[in-house]
N, C-alpha and C positions, 0 to 999 in steps of 0.2 A: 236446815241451818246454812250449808251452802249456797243455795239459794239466796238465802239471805243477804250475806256476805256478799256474794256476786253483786249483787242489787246495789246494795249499797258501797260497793266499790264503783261501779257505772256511775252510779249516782255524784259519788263525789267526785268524778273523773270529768261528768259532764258540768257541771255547775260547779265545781270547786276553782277555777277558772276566773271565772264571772266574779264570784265574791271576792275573790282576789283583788282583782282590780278594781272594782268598786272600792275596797279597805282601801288600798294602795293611794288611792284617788283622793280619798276623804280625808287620811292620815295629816296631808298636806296643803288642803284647800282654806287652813287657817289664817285669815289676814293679815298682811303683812306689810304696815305703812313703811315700812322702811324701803318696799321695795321703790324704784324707781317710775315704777309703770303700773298699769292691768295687763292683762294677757291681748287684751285686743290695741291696742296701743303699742308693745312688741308685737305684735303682728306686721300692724303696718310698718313700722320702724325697721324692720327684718327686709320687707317684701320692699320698701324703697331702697333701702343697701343692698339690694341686688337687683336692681331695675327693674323690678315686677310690680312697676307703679299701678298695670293696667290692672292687675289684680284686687279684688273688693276684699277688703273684712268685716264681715257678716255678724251678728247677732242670730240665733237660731232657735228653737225648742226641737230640732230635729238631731242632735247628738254634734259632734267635735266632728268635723271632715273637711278634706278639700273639695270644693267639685269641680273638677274638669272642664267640664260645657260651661257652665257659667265665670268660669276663674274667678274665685271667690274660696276664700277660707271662711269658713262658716263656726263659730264656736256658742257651745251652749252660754247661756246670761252671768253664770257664775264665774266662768272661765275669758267671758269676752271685758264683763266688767270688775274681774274679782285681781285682788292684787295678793296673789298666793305663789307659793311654789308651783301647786298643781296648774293655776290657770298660766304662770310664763310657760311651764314645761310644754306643754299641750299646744300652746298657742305656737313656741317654736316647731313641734313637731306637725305642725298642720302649717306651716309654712315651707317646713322641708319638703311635703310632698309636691306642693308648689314649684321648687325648686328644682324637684325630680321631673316634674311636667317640660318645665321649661328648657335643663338639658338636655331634650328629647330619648330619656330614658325607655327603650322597650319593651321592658320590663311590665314598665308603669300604660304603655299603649296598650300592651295585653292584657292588662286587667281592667281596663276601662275600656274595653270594646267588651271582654266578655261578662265584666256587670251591667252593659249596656240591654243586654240580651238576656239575664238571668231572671228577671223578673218575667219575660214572655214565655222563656222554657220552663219556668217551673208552672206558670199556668198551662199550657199546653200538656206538661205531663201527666198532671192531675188530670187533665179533660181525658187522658188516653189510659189513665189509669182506672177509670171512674168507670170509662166504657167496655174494657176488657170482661166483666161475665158478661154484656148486654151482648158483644160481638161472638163470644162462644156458644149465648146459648141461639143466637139465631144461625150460625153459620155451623154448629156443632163442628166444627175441625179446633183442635186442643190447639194446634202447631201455628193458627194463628193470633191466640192471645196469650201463645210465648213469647211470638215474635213482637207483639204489641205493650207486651210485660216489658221483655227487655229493650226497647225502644225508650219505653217510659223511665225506664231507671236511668240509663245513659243519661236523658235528659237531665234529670236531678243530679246526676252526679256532677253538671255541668258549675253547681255551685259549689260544689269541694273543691274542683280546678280555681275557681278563683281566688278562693282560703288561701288553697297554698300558693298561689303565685301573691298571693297576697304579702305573706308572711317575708319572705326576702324584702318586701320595698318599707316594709314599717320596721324593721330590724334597720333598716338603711337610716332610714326618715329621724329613728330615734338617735343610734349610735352614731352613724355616719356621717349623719349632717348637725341635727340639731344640737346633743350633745356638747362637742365640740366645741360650737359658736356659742354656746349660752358656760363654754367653761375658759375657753380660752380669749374670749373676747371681754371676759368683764363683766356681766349682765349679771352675774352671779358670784356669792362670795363662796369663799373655797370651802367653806362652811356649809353651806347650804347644795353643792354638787350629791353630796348620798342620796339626799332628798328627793331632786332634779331626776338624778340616773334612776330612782325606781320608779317615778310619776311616767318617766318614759320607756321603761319595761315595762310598765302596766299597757302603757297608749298602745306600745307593739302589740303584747300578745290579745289585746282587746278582739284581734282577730284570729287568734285563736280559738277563746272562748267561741269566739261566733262560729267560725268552722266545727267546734265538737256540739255544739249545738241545731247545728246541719246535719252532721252527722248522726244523732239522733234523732232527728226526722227522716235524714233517710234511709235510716232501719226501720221508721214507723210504718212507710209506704202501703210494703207489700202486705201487710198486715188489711190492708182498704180490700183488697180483693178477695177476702177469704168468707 
C-alpha cells in the first residue's frame, strides 16, 4: 500500500504540472471579439514599440517560444490567430523573451548556449550509456563502466541545468516584463488581468513541468544498464 501511494504521489508530482497548465491554457482560450487584436498581431505591435522590428512573428505547429538564432517569436495557430486571453498573454510573454534577448540578458545567453548543445549531450549520453556492459564485458575492469556510468549521467543532467536556469527567465518573461505592459499599458481591462496573470503562471512553470519530466527520465537511465 505504500508503495502505492508513493507511486501515485510521483505520479501526480510528475504530470500534475503538465495538466495544469494545459487547464490553465484552455480555461481562457475562449474568443473574445472584444478584444482589440489576436495574439500575433500584439506580438508584432509589442516588438515594434520596442524596436525589435527585425524580429519575425511566426505561425508554428512546434509549440509558443522564442528562437534566438532566428529572432522570431514563434506561436502555435490558435494563439498566433486566436483573439483570447490565453493567445494575448502568451503572445506578450514570448515577446518578453525577445526583449530579454535584446537587453543582452546573461542569464537568457546561458540557456541558449546550453540548449544549443542539449540535444548532442543527451544523444551522446545514451550512446555511452548503451555501451557501458558492451565495454565491461570486453575490458572486465568494473572501474571503467563506472567511470563511463557517471560520465553519462552528468551529461543528462546537463538538461536539468537548463530547467533551472530556465525557470528565473520565464518568471521574468511572465511577471517582469510581460505582465505589466499588458496591465499598465491598457491592452487589457482590469477585469480581465486575473485571467492574464494565470495564462502567464501557467507559460512560466510550462517549464517546470518539462524539467520534472526530465527528471523522470533521468531516473529512468540507469535502469538501460541493468
Amino acid at each position: 500500500m505504500l508503495y502505492a501511494i508513493l507511486a501515485i504521489a510521483v505520479i501526480l508530482l510528475i504530470f500534475g504540472p503538465q495538466a495544469w497548465v494545459r487547464n490553465e491554457m484552455s480555461r481562457h482560450a475562449t474568443p473574445r471579439p472584444d478584444l482589440p487584436g489576436t495574439g500575433g498581431e500584439l506580438a508584432r505591435h509589442l516588438l515594434d514599440r520596442f524596436q525589435l522590428g527585425a524580429v519575425k512573428v511566426e505561425s508554428t505547429a512546434a509549440g509558443d517560444h522564442y528562437d534566438p538564432i532566428a529572432q522570431a517569436v514563434r506561436l502555435s495557430p490558435e494563439n498566433h490567430d486566436g483573439r483570447s486571453i490565453t493567445a494575448v498573454a502568451v503572445a506578450a510573454h514570448e515577446v518578453a523573451h525577445a526583449i530579454q534577448h535584446a537587453q543582452g540578458s546573461t542569464l537568457f545567453a546561458l540557456r541558449t548556449m546550453l540548449a544549443r548543445f542539449l540535444g548532442v549531450f543527451d544523444k551522446i549520453a545514451m550512446a555511452v550509456l548503451l555501451t557501458v556492459p558492451l565495454v565491461m564485458a570486453i575490458t572486465h575492469v568494473p572501474a571503467i563502466g563506472l567511470i563511463q556510468f557517471g560520465i553519462a549521467i552528468a551529461m543528462l543532467g546537463v538538461g536539468l541545468v537548463v530547467h533551472l536556469v530556465t525557470l528565473p527567465l520565464e518568471l521574468d518573461a511572465s511577471f517582469g516584463k510581460a505582465l505589466p505592459i499588458l496591465t499598465t499599458e491598457g491592452y487589457l481591462d482590469q477585469a480581465d488581468v486575473p485571467a492574464a496573470r494565470g495564462v502567464l503562471r501557467a507559460a512560466a512553470f510550462t517549464y517546470v513541468a518539462g524539467a520534472l519530466i526530465g527528471l523522470l527520465n533521468f531516473l529512468r537511465f540507469p535502469r538501460i544498464i541493468r
